[in-house]
C-alpha positions as CSV (number, residue, x, y, z in Angstrom):
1,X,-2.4,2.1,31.9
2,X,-2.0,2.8,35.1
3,X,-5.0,2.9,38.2
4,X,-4.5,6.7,39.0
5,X,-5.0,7.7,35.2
6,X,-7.9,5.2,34.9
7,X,-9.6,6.3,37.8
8,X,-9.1,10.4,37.5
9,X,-10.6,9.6,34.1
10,X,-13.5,8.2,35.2
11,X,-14.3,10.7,37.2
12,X,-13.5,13.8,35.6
13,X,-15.3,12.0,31.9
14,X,-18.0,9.5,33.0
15,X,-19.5,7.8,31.0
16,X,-17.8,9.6,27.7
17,X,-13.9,8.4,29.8
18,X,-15.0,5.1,29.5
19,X,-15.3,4.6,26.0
20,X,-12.3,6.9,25.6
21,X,-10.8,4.1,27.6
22,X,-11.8,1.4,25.5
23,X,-10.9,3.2,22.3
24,X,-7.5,3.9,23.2
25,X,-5.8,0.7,22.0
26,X,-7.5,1.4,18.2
27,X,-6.2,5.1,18.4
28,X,-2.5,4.3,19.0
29,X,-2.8,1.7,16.2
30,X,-4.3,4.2,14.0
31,X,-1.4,6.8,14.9
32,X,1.3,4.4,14.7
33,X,0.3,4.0,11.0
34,X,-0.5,7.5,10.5
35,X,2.8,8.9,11.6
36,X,5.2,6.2,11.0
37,X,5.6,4.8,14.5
38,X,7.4,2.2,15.8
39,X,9.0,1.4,19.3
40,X,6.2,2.1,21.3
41,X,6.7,3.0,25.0
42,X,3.7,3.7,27.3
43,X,4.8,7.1,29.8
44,X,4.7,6.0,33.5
45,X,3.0,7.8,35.8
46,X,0.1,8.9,33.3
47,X,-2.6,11.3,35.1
48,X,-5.2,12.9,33.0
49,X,-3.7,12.6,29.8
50,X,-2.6,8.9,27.2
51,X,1.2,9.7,26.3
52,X,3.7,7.1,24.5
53,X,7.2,7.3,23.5
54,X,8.3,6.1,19.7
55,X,10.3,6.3,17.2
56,X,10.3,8.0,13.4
57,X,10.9,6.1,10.7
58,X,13.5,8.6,10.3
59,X,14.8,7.7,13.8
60,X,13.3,10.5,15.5
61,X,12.8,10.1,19.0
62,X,9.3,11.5,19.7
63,X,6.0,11.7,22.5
64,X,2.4,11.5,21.2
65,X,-0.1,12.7,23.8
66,X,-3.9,12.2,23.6
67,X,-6.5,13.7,25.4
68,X,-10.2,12.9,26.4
69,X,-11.3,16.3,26.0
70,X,-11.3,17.9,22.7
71,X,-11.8,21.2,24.1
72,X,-8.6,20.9,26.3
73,X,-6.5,19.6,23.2
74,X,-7.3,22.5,21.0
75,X,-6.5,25.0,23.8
76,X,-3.2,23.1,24.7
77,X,-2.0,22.9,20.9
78,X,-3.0,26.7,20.4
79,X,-0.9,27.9,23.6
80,X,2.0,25.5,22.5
81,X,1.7,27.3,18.9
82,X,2.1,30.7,21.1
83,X,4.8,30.4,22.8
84,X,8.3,30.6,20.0
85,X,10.5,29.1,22.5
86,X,10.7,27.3,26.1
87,X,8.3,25.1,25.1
88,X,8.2,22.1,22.8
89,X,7.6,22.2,19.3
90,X,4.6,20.4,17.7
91,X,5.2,18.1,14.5
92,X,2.2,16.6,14.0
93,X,-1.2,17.0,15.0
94,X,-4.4,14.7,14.8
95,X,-7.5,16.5,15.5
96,X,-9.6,13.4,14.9
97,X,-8.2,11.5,17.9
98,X,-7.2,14.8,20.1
99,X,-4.0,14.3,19.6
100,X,-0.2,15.9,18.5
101,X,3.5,14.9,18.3
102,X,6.1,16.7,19.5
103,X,9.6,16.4,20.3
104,X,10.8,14.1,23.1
105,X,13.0,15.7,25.5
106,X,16.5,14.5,26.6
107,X,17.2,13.1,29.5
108,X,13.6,14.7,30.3
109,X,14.3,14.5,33.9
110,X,11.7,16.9,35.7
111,X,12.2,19.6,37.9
112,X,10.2,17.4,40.8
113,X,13.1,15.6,40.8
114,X,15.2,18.0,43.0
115,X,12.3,18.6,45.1
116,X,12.2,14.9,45.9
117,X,16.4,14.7,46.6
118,X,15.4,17.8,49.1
119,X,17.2,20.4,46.6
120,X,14.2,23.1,46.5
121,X,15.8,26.2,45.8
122,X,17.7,24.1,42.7
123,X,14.2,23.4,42.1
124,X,12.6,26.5,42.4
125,X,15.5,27.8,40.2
126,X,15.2,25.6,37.2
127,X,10.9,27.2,37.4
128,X,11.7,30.0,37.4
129,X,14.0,30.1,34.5
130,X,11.6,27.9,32.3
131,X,9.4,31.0,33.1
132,X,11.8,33.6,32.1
133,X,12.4,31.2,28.7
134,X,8.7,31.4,27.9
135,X,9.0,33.3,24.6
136,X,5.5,34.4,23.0
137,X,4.6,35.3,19.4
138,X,2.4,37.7,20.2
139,X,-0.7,35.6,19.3
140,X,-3.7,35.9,22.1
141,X,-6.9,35.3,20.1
142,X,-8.9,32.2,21.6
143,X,-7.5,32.3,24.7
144,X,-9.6,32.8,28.3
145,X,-9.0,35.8,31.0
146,X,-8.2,34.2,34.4
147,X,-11.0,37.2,35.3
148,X,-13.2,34.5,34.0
149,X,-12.5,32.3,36.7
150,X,-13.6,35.1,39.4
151,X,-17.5,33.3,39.0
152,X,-16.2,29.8,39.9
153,X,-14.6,30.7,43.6
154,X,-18.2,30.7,44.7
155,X,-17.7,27.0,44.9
156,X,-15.4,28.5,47.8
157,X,-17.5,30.0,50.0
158,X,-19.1,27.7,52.4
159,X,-15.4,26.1,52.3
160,X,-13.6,29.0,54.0
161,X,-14.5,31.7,56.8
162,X,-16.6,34.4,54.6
163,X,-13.9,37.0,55.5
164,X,-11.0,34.8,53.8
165,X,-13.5,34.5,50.7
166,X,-14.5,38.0,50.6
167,X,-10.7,38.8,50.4
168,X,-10.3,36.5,48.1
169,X,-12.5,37.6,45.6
170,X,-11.5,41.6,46.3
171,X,-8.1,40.2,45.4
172,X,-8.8,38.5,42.5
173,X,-10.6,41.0,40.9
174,X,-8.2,43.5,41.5
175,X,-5.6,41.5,39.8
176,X,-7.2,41.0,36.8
177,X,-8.6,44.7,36.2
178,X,-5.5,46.0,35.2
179,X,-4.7,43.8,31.4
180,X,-2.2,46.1,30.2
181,X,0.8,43.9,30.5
182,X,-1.2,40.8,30.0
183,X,0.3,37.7,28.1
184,X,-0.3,34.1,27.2
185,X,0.3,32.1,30.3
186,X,1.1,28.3,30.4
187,X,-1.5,27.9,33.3
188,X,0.1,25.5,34.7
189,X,3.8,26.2,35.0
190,X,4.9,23.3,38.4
191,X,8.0,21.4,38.9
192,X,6.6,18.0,36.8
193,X,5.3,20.0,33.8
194,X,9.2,21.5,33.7
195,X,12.0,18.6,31.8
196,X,15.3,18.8,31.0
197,X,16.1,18.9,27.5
198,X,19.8,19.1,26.9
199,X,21.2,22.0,29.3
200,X,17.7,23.4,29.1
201,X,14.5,22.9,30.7
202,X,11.6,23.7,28.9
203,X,7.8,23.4,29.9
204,X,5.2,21.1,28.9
205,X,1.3,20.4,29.4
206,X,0.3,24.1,28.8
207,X,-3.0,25.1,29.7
208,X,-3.3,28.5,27.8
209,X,-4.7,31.1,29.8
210,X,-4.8,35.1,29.3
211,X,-3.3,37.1,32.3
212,X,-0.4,38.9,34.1
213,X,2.9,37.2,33.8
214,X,3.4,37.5,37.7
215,X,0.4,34.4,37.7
216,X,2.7,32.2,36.6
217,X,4.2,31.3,39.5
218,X,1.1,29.9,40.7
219,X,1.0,26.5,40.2
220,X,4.9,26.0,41.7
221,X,4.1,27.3,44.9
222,X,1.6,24.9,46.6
223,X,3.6,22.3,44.3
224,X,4.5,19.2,43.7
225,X,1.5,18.3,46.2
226,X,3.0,14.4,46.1
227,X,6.2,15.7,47.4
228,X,6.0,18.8,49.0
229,X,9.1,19.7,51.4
230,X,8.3,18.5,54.9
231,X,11.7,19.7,56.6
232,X,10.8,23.1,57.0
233,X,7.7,25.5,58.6
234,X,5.3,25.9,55.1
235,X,5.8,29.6,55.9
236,X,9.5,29.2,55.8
237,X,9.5,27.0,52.6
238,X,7.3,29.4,50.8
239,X,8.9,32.6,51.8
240,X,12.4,30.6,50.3
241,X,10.4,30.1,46.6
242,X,9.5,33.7,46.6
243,X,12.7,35.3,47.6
244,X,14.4,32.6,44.7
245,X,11.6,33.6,42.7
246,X,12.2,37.4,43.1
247,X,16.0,37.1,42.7
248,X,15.4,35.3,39.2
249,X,12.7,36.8,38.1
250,X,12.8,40.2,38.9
251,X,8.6,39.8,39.8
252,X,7.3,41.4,42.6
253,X,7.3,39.9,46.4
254,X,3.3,41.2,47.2
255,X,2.0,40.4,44.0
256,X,3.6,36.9,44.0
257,X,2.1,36.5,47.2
258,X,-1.4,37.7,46.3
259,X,-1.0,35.8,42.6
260,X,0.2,32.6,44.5
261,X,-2.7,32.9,47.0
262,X,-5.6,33.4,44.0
263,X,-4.2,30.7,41.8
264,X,-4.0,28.1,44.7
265,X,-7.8,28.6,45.5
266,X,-8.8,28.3,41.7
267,X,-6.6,25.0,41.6
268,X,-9.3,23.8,45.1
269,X,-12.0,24.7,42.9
270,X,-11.2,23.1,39.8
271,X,-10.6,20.1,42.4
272,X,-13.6,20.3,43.6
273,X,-15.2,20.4,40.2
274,X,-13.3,17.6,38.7
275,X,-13.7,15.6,42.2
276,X,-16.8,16.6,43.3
277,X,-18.0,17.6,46.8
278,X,-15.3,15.1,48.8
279,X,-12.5,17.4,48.2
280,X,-11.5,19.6,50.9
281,X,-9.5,22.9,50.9
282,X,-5.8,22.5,52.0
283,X,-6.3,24.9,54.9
284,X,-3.1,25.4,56.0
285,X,-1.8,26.3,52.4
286,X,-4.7,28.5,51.6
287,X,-4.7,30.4,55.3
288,X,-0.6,30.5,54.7
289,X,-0.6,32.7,51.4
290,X,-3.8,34.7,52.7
291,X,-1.4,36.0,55.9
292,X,1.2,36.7,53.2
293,X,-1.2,39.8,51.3
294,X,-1.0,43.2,52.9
């Protein structure tokens, strides 16, 4: 296990991550035995969640993810279940230990990728047709509103200038008012949740949220925050995504900006709230997307 996962667990978890932690090595033996395992592979780079690579007896190649928190495995296993294609299938699932099995993607190169090889409008392309193959069965029961979320951005407030949050929050709630064309969202939708799977990419890691499809864009605008392009203005890199954005997706430029500006200040919050009082707003990319709403 890496320090990064151990470490974010800690602090999201406590005193419950810890003996997550320590339970972890009994839970992939249990699994192993459960679902016919063998040629275990720990996933590099793990963050927030316990994922391995194995083998079937059958010799199918899959990925067993566990999670911490029971509450965020139910929701991600119920949005996976909602969405009948551009997302992987579940084949097994393990309430008991928070965990599932799905398929493992080939060559599951993600989307980050071309970001990093400073190809982001390949990148931005490769989103936003995941998001156009996001397929749902028409299934919203259990799911939370992003209107929800309005309540949090208080957290906000002593962060920014008062007439930023004030704006904020008018915008925000004027979003989410309006539910008639609402849909299951992934939540989560950036370049490393997004892997190649044959000529397809296809999109991981749900979250499972309620709200307009425009929202989805999101979480690949202030993204990846590791590797965000450096060669160009920000103002110049995001006003690229959304013109890439618009052009694959049809969406609208002013609500992409105002969705992209609302879901980049409830990503600071749920920072803060996983980080505590140390983390600081990204100014520049918050004050950025503001200047974009009319």
């Amino acid at each position: 296990m890496n320090s990064e996962f151990i470490a974010n667990i800690k602090a999201i978890y406590g005193y419950q991550g810890d003996e997550w932690l320590s339970t972890l090595p009994a839970v992939v033996k249990r699994l192993r035995s459960l679902w016919n395992l063998d040629s275990i592979e720990i996933v590099k780079d793990l963050t927030y969640n316990y994922c391995f690579f194995a083998k079937r007896s059958d010799g199918q190649k899959v990925v067993a993810k566990i999670a911490c928190d029971s509450k965020q495995h139910s929701k991600e296993v119920l949005a996976l279940k909602s969405f009948a294609s551009g997302a992987p299938k579940i084949i097994e699932i393990d309430a008991h230990s928070n965990a599932y099995l799905m398929e493992r993607f080939a060559p599951g190169d993600s989307a980050k990728a071309y970001v990093q090889a400073g190809n982001d409008d390949e990148a931005t392309r490769i989103v936003a047709r995941s998001i156009a193959q996001l397929k749902r069965n028409g299934n919203v029961d259990g799911f939370m509103h992003l209107s929800a979320f309005i309540p949090s951005l208080d957290l906000l407030k002593d962060r920014i200038p008062l007439r930023s949050f004030e704006k904020l929050r008018t915008t925000f709630f004027d979003l989410t008012s309006d539910r008639a064309a609402d849909v299951v969202l992934h939540g989560d939708l950036h370049h490393g949740n997004v892997l190649s799977h044959g000529s397809r990419w296809l999109a991981i890691d749900p979250q499972g949220y309620l709200g307009h499809p425009v929202a989805e864009i999101g979480a690949m605008i202030r993204n990846p925050w590791d590797a965000f392009p450096s060669d160009k203005p920000l103002r110049e890199i995001i006003d690229r995504r959304i013109r890439i954005l618009n052009e694959e997706l049809s969406f609208d430029i002013q609500l992409m900006n105002a969705w992209a500006h609302c879901i980049t200040a409830l990503s600071e919050v749920w920072s803060i709230q996983d980080q505590g009082a140390g983390h600081s707003v990204d100014m520049e990319m918050f004050s950025t997307l503001e200047s974009r709403i009319q």
